[in-house]
N, CA and C of each residue as an Amber inpcrd file, in Angstrom:
protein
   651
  19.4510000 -21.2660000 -18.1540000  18.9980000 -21.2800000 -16.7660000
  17.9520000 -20.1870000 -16.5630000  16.5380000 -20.6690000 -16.2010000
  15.6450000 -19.6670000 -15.5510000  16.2440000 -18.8120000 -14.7810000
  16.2430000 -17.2940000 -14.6620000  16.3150000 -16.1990000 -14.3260000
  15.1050000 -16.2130000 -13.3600000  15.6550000 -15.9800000 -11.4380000
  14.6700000 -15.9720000 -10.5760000  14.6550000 -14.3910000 -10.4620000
  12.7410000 -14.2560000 -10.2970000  12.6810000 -12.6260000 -10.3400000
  12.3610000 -12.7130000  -8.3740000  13.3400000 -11.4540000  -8.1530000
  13.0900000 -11.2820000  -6.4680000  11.9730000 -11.0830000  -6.0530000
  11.8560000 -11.4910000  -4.8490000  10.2280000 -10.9020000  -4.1170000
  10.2250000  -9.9420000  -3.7100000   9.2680000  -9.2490000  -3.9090000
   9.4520000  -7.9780000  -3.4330000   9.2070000  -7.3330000  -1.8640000
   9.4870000  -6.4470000  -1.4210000   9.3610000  -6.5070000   0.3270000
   8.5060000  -5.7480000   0.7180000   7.0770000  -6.5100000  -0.1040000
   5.6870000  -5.4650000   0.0720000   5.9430000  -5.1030000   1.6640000
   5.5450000  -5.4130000   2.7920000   5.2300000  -4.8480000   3.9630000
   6.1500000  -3.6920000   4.3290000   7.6890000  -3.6580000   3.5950000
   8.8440000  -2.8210000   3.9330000   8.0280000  -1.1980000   2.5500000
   7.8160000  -1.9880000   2.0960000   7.6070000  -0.8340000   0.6600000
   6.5080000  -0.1720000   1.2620000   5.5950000  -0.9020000   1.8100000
   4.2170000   0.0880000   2.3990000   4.4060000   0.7860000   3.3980000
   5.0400000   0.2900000   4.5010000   5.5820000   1.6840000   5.7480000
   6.4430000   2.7320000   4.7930000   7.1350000   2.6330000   4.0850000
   7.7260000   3.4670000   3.2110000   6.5830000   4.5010000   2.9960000
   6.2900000   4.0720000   2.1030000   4.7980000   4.7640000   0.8190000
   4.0100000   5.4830000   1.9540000   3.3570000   5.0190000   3.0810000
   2.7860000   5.6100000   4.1900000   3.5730000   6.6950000   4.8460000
   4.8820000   6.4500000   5.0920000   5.5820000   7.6170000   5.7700000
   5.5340000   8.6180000   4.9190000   5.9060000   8.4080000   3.4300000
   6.1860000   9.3660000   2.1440000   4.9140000  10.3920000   2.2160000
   3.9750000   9.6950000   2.3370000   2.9900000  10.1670000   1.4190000
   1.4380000  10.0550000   2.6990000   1.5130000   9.7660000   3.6320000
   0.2970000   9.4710000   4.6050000  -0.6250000   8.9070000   3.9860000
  -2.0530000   8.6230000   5.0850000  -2.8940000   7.8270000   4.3390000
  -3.4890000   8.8540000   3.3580000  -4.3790000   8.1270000   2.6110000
  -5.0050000   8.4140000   1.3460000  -6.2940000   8.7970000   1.0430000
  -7.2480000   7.9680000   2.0660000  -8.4570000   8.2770000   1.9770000
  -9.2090000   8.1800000   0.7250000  -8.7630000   6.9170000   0.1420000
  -9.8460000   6.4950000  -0.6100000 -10.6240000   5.4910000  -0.7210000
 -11.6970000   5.0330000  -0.9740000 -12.0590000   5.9570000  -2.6120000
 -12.7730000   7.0030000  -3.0950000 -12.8490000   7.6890000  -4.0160000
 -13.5960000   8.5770000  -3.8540000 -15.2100000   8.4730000  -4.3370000
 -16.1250000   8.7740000  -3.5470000 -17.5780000   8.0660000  -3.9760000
 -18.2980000   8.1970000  -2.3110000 -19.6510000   8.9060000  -2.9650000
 -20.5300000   9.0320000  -2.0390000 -21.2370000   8.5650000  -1.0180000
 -21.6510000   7.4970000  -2.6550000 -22.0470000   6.3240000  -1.9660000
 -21.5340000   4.6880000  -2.8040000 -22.0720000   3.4350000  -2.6180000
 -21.4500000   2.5310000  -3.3960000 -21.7630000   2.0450000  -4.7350000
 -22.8250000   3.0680000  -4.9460000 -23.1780000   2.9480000  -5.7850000
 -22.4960000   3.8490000  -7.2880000 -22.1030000   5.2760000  -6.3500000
 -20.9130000   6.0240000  -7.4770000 -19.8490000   5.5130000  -7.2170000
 -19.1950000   4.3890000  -6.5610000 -18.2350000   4.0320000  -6.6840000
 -18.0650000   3.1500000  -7.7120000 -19.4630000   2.0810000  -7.9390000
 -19.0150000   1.6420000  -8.7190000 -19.5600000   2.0500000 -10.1350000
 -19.9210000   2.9270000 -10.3670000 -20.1590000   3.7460000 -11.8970000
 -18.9010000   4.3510000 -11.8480000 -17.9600000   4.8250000 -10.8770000
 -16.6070000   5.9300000 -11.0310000 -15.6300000   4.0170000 -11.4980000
 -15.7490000   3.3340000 -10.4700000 -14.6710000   2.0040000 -11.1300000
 -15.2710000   1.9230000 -12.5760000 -16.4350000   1.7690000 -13.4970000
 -16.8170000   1.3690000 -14.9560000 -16.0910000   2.4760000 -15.9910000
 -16.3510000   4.0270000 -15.3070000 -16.0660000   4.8630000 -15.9730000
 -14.8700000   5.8640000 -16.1270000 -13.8240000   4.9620000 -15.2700000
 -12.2680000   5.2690000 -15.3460000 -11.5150000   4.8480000 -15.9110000
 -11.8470000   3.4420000 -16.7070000 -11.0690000   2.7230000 -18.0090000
 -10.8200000   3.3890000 -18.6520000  -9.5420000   3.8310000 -19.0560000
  -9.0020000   4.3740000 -20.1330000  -9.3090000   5.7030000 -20.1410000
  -9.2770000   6.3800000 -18.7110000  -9.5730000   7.8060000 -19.1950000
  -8.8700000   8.7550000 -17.3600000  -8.6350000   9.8850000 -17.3120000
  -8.0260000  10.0860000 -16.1730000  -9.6270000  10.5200000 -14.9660000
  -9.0290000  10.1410000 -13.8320000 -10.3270000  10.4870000 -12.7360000
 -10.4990000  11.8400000 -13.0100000 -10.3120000  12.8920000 -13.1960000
 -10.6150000  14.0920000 -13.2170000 -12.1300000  13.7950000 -14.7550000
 -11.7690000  13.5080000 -15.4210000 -12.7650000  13.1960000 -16.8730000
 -14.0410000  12.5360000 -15.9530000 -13.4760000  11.3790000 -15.4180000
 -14.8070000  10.8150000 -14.5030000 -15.8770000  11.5820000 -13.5640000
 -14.6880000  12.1590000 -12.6440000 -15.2510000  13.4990000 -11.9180000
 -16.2160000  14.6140000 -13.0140000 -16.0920000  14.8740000 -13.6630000
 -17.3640000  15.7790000 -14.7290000 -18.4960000  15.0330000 -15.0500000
 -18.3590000  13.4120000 -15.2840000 -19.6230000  13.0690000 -15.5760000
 -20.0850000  12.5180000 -14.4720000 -19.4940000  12.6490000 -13.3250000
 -20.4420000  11.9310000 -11.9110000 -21.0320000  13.4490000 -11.5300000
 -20.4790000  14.4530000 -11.8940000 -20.6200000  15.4580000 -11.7180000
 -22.3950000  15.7210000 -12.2820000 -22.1870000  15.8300000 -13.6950000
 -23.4160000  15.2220000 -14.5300000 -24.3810000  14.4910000 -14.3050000
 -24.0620000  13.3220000 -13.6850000 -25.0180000  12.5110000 -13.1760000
 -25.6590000  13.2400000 -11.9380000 -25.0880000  13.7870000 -10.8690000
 -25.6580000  13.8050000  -9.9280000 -26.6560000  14.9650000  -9.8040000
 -26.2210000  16.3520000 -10.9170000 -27.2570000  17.4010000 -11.6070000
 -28.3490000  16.6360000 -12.0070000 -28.0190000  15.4760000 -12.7720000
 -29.5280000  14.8930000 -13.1980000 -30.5310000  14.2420000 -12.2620000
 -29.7360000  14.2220000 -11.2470000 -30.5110000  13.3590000 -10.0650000
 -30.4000000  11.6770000 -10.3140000 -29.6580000  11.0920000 -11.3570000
 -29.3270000   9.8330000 -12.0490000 -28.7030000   8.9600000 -11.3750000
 -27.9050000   9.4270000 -10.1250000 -27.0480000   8.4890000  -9.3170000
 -28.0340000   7.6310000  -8.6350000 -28.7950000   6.9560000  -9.0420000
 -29.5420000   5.7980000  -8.3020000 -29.7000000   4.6080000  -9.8750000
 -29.7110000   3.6960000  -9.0770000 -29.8610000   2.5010000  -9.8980000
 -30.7630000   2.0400000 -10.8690000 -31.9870000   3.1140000 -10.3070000
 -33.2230000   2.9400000 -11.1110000 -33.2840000   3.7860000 -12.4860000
 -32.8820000   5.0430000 -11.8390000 -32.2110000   5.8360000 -12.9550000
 -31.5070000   5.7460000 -14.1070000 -30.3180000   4.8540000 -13.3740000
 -29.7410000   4.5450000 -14.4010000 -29.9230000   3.2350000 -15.6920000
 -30.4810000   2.7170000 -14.7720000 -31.3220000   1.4050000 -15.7620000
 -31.9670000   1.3460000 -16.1590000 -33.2020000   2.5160000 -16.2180000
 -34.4440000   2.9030000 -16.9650000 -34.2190000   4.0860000 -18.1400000
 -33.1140000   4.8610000 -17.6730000 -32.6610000   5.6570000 -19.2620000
 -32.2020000   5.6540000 -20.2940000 -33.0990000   6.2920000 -21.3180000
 -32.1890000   6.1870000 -22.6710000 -31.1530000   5.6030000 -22.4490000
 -30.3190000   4.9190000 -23.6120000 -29.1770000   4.7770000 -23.3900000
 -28.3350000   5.8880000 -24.1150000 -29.2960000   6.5800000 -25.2200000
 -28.6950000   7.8760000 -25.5180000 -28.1190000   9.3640000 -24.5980000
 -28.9160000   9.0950000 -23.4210000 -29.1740000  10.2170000 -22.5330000
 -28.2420000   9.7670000 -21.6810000 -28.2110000   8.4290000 -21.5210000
 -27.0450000   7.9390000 -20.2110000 -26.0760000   8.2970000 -20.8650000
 -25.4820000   7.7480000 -22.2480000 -24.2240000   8.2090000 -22.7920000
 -23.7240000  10.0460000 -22.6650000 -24.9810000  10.9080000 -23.2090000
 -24.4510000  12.5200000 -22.9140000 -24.2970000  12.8570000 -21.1320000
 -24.3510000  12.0650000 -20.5540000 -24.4470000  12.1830000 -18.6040000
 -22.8590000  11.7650000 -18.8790000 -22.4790000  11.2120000 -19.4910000
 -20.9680000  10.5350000 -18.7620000 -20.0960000  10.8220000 -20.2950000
 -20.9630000  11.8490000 -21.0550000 -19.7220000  11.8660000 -22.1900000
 -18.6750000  12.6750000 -21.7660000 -18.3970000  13.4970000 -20.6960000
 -16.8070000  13.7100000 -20.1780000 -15.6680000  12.2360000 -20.0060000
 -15.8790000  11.3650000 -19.7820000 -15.3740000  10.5600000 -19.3710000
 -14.8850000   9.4490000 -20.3120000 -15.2740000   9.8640000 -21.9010000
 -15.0510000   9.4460000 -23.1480000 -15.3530000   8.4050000 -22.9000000
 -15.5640000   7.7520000 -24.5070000 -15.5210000   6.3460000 -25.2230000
 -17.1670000   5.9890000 -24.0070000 -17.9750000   7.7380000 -24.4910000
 -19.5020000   7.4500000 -23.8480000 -20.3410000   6.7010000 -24.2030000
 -20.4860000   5.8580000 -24.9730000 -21.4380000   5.1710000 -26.0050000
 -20.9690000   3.5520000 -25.5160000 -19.5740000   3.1650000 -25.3260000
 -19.3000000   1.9140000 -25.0590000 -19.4980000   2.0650000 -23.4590000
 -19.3100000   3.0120000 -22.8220000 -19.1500000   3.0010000 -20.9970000
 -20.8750000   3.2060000 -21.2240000 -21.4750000   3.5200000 -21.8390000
 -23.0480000   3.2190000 -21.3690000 -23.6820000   2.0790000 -21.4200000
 -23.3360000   1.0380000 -22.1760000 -23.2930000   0.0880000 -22.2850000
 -23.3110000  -0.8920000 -21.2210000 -21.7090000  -0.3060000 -20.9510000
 -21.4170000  -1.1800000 -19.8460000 -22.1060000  -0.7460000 -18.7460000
 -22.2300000   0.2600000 -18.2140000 -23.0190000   0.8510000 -17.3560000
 -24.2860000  -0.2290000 -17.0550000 -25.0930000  -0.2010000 -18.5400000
 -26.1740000  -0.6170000 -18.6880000 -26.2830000  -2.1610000 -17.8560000
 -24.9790000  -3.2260000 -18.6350000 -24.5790000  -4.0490000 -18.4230000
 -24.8890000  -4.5300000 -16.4470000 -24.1520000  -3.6360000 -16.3500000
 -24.0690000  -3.6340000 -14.6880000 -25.0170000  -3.4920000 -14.2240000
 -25.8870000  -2.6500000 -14.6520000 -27.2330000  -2.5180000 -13.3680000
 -28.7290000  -3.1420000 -13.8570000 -28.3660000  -3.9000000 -14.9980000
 -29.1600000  -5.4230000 -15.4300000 -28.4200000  -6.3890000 -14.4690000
 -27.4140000  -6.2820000 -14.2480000 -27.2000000  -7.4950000 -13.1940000
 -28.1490000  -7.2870000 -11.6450000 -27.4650000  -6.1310000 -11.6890000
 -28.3230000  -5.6330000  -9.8620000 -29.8620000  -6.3750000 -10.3120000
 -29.9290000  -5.8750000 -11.3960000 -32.0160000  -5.1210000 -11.3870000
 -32.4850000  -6.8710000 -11.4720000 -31.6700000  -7.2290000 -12.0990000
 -32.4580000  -8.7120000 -13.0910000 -32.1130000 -10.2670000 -12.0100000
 -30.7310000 -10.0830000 -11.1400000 -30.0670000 -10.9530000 -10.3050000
 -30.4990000 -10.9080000  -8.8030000 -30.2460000  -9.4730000  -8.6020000
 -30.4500000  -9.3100000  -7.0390000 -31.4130000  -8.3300000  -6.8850000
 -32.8020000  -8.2780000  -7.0780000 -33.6820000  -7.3060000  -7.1560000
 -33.5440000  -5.6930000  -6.8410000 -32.4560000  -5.6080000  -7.2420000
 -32.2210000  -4.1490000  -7.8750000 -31.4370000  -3.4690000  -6.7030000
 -30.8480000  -4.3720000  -5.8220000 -30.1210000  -4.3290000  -4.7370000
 -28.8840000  -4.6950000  -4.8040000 -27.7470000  -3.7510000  -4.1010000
 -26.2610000  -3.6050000  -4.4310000 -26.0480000  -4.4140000  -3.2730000
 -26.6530000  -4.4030000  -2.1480000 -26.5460000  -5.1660000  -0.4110000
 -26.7590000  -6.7320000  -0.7550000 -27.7150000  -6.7820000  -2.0000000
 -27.4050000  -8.2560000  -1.9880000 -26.6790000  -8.7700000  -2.5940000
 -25.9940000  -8.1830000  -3.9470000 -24.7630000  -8.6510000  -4.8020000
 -23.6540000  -8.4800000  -3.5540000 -23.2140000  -7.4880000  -2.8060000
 -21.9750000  -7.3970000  -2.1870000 -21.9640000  -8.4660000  -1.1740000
 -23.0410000  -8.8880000  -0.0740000 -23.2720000  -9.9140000  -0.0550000
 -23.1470000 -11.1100000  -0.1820000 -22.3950000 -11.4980000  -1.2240000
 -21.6950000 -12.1750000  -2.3610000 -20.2390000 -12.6860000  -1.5360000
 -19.4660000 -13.6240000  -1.4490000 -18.3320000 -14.2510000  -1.1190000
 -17.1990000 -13.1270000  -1.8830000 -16.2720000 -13.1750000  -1.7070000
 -15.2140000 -12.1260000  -2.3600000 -15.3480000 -12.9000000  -3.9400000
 -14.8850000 -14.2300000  -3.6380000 -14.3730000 -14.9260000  -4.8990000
 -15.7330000 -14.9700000  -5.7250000 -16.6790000 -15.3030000  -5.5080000
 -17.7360000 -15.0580000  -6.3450000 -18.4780000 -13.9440000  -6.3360000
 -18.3020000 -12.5580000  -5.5100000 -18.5300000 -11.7330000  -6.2110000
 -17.8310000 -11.1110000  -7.3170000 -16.6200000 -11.3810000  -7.3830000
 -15.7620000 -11.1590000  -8.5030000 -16.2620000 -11.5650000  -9.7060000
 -16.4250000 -12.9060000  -9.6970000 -16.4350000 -13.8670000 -10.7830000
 -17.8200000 -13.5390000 -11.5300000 -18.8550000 -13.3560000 -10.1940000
 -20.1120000 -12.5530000 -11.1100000 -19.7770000 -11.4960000 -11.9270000
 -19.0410000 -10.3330000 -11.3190000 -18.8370000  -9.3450000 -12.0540000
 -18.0790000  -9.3480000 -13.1960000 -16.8850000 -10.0010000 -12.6620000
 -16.3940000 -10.5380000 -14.4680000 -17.2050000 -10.8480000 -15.6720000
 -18.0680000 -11.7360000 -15.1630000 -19.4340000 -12.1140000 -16.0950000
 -20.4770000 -11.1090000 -16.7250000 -19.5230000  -9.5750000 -16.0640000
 -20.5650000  -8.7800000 -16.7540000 -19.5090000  -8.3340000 -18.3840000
 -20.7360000  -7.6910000 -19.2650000 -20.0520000  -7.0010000 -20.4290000
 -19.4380000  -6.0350000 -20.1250000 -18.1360000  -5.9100000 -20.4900000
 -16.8260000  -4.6710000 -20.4520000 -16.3010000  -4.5580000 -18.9500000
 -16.5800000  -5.5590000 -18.1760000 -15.9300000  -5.3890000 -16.4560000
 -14.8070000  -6.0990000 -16.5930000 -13.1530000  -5.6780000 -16.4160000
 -13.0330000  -6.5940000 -16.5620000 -11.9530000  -6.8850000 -15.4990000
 -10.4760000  -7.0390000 -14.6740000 -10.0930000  -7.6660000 -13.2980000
 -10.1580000  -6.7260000 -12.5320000  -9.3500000  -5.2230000 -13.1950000
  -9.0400000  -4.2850000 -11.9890000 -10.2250000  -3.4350000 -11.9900000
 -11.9410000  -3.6260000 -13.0520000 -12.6620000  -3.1310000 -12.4700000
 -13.2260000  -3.8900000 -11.5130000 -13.5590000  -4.9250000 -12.1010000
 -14.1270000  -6.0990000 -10.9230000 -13.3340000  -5.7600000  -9.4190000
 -12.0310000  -5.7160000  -9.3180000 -11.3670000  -5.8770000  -8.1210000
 -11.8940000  -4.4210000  -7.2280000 -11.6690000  -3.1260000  -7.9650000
 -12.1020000  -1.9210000  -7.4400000 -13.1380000  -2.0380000  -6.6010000
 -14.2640000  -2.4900000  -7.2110000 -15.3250000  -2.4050000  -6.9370000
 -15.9600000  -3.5950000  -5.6140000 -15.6650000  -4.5740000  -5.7520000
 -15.1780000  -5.3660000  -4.5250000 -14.4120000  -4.7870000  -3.4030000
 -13.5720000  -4.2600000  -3.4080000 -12.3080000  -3.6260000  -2.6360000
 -13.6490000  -2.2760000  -1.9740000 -13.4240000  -1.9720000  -2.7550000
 -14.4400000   0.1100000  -2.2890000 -15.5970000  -0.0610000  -2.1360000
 -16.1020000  -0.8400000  -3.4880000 -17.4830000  -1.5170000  -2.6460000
 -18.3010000  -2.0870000  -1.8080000 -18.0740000  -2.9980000  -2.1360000
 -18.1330000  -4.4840000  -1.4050000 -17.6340000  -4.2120000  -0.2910000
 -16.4610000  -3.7650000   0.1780000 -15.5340000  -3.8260000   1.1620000
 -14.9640000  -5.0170000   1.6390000 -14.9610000  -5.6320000   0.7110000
 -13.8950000  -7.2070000   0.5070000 -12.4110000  -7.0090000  -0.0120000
 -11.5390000  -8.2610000   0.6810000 -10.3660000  -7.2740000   0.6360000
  -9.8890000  -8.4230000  -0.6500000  -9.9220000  -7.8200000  -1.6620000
  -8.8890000  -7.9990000  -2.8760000  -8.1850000  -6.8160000  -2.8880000
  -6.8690000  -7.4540000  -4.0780000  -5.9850000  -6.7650000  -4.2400000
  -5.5740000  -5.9140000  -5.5610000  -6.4330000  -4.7510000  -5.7950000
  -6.1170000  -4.0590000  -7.0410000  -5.1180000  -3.8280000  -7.5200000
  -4.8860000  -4.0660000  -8.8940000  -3.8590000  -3.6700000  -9.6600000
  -3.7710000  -3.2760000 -10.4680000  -3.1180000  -1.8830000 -11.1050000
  -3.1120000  -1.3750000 -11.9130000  -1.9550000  -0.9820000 -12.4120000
  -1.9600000  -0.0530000 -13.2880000  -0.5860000   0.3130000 -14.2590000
   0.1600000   0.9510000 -13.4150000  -0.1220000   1.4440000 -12.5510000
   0.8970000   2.1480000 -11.5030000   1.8360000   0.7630000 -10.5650000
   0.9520000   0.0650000 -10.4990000   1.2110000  -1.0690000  -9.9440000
   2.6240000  -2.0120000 -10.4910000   2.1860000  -1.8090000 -11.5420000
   2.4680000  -2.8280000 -12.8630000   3.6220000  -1.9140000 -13.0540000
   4.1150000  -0.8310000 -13.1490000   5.2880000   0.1090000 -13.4620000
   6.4760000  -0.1560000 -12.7650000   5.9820000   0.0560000 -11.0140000
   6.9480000   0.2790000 -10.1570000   7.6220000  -1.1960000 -10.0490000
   6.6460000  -2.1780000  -9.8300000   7.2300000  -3.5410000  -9.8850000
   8.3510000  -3.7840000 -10.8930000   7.6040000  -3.6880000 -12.1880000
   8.7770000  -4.0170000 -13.1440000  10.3990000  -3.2670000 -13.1460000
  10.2090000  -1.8600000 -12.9540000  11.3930000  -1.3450000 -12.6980000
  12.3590000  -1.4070000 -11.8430000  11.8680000  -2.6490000 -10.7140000
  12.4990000  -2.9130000  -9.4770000  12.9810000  -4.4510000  -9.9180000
  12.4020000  -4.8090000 -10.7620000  12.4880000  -6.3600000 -11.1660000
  11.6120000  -6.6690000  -9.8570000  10.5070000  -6.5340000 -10.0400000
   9.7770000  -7.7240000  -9.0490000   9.0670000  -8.5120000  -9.7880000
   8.4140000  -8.1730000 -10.9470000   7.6900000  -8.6860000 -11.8610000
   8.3080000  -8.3400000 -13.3450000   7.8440000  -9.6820000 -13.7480000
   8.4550000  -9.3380000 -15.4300000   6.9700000  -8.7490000 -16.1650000
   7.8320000  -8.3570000 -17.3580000   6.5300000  -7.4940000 -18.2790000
   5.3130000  -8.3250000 -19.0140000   5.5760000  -9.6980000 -18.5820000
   4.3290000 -10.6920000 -18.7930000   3.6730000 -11.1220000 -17.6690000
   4.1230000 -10.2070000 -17.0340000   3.1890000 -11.1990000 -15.2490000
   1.3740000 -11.1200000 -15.5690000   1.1000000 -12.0600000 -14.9940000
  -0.2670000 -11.6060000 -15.0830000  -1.1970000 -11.2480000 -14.5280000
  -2.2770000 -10.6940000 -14.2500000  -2.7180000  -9.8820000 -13.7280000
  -2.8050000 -10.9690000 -12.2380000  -3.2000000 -12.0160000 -12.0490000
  -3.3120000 -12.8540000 -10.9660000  -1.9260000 -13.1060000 -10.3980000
  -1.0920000 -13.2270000 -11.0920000   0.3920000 -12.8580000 -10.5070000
   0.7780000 -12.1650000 -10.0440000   0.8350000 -10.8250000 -10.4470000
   0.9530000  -9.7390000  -9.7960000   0.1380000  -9.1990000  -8.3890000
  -0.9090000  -9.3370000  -8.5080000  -2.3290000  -9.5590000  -7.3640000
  -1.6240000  -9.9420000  -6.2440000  -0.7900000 -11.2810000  -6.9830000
  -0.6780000 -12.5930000  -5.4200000   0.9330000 -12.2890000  -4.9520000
   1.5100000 -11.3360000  -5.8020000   2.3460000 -10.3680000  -5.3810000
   2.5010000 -10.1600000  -3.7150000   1.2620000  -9.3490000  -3.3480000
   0.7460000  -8.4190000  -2.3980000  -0.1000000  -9.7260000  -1.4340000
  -0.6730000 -10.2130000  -1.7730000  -2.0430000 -10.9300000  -1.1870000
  -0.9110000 -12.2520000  -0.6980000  -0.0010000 -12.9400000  -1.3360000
   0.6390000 -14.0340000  -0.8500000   1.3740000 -13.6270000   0.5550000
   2.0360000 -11.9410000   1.1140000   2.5250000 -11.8180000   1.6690000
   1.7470000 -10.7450000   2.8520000   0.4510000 -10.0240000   2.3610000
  -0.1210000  -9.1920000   3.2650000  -1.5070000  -9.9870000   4.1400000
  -1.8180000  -9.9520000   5.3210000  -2.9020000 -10.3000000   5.7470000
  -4.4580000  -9.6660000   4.6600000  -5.1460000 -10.3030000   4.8720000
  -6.1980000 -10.3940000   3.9530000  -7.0110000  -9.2320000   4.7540000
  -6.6400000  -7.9960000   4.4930000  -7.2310000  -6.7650000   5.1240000
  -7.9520000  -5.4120000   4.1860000  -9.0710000  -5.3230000   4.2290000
  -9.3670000  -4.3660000   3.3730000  -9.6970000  -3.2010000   3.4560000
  -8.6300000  -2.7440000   4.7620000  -8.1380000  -1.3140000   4.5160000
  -6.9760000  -1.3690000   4.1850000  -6.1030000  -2.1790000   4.4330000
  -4.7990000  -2.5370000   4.3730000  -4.9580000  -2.1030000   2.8500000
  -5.6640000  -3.4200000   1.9240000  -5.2220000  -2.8310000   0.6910000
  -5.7630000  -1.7880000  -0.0960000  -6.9800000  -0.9730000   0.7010000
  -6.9870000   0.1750000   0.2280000  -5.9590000   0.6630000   0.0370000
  -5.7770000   1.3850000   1.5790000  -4.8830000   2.1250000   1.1430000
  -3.2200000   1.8320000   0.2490000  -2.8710000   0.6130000   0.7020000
  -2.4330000   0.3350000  -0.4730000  -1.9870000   0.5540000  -1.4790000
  -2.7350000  -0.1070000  -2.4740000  -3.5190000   0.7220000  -3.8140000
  -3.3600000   2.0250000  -4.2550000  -3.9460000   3.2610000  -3.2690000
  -3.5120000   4.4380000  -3.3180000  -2.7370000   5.0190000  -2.6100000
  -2.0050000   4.3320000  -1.9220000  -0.1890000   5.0380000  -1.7510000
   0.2620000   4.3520000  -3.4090000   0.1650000   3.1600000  -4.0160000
   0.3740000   3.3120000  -5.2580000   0.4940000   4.0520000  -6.0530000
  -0.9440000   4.5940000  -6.1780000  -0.9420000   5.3090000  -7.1030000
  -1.0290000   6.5910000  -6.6500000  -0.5780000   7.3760000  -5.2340000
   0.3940000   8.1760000  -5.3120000   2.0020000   8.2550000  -6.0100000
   2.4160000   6.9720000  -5.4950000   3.7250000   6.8270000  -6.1170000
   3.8290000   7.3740000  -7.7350000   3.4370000   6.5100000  -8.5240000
   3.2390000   6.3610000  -9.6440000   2.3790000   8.1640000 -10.0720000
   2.3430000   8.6550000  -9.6150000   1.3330000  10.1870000  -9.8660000
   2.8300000  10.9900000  -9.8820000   3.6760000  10.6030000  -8.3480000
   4.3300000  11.7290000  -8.2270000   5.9700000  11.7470000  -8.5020000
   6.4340000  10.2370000  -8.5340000   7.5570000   9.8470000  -9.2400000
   8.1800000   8.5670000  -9.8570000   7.6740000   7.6250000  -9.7960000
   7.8450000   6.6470000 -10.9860000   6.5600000   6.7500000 -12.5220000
   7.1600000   7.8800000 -12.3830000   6.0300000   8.4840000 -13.7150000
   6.3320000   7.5560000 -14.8890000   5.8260000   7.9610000 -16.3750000
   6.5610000   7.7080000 -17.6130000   7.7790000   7.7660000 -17.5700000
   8.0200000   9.1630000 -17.2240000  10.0030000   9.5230000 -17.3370000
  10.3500000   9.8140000 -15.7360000  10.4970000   8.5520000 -14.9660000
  10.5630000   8.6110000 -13.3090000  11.6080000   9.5860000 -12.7070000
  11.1920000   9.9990000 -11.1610000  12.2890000  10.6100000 -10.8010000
  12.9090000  10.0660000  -9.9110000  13.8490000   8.6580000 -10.4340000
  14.4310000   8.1850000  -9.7920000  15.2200000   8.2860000  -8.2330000
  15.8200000   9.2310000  -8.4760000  16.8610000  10.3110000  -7.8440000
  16.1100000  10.4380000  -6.2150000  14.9310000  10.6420000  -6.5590000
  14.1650000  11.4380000  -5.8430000  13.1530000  10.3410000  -4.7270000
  12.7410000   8.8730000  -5.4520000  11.6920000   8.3660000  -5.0440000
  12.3240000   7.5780000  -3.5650000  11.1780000   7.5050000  -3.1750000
  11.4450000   6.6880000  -1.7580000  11.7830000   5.4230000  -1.3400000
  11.4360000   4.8840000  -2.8820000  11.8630000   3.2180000  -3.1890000
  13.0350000   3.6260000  -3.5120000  14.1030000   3.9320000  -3.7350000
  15.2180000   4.3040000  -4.8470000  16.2860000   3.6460000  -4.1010000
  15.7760000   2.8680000  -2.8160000  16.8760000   1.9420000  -1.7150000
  16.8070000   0.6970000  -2.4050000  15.7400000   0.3410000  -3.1000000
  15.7210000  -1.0800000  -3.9980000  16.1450000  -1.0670000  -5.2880000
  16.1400000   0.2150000  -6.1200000  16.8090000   0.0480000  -7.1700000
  18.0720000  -0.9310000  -7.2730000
């Protein structure tokens, strides 16, 4: 007999996470354009690493689109080598702002512009983008309301049994999105009461004892 996994009581879990922890105020980014070089260049590495090479970039005066699509790709890589694995994130970098430069004449207003569902799907279509950057960047960017998900995401669920350890990334998504109005502050913040959670106690080694969900255990 299939084993039914419970739903989870997103709207109950988010007044939670909000009382715990207040709003969040993110994302972090100047403009939308470091937002979405900070979404390319946070794969696999912690925001503080990112923070040094936006840091970098913005000494160089590089945070513009033109900048970044007209430089070396040697020189773009030492701008963001805090943020490791600099040589493949320049790439992708690169990747991305051949779309702007070559698609939408070198304009971010006209990609965002873009329907939610097909601005996604463009961006997917880029090299090394791949759901929860696409989604970030839509979400903070764009200011379209998808629903990011990440490993923080992906943690707390499973340990509650809301999701099994094969859900997939569109599963999990429709988690949140099947039961929340289609709001994109809503799932900002969201997102980062998430990944407060996940920062401050459903860590690696959680503090159960302690967390604010610990009524659903």
């Amino acid at each position: 007999m299939k084993h039914e996994v419970p739903s989870p009581p997103v709207k109950a879990v988010y007044r939670v996470l909000l009382r715990e922890f207040g709003p969040q105020h993110w994302w972090p980014g100047r403009t939308r354009l470091e937002i979405c070089v900070g979404a390319i260049l946070t794969q696999n590495t912690a925001w503080t690493n990112v923070e040094r090479a936006i840091r970098n970039l913005r000494r160089a005066r590089a945070l513009k689109l033109v900048k970044l699509h007209t430089a070396p790709l040697p020189q773009l890589a030492a701008w963001i080598r805090p943020a490791g694995c600099f040589n493949v994130k320049a790439r992708r970098l690169r990747a991305f702002t051949a779309l702007v430069a070559d698609r939408f004449g070198g304009r971010l207003d006209k990609l965002f512009a873009l329907p939610a569902a097909e601005l996604r799907a463009t961006l997917l279509a880029v090299h090394g983008i791949g759901p929860e950057t696409a989604d970030s960047i839509v979400l903070y960017a764009a200011q379209q309301p998808v629903f990011v998900v990440d490993a923080y995401a992906r943690r707390f669920l499973h340990r509650h049994g809301w999701a099994g350890p094969r859900a997939t990334y569109h599963e999990v998504a429709e988690l949140f999105t099947a039961r929340l109005p289609a709001d994109t502050q809503l799932f900002n913040e969201y997102h980062a009461l998430i990944v407060a959670l996940g920062k401050t106690f459903c860590r690696p080694r959680p503090l159960c004892d302690k967390c604010p969900l610990r009524r659903w255990l």
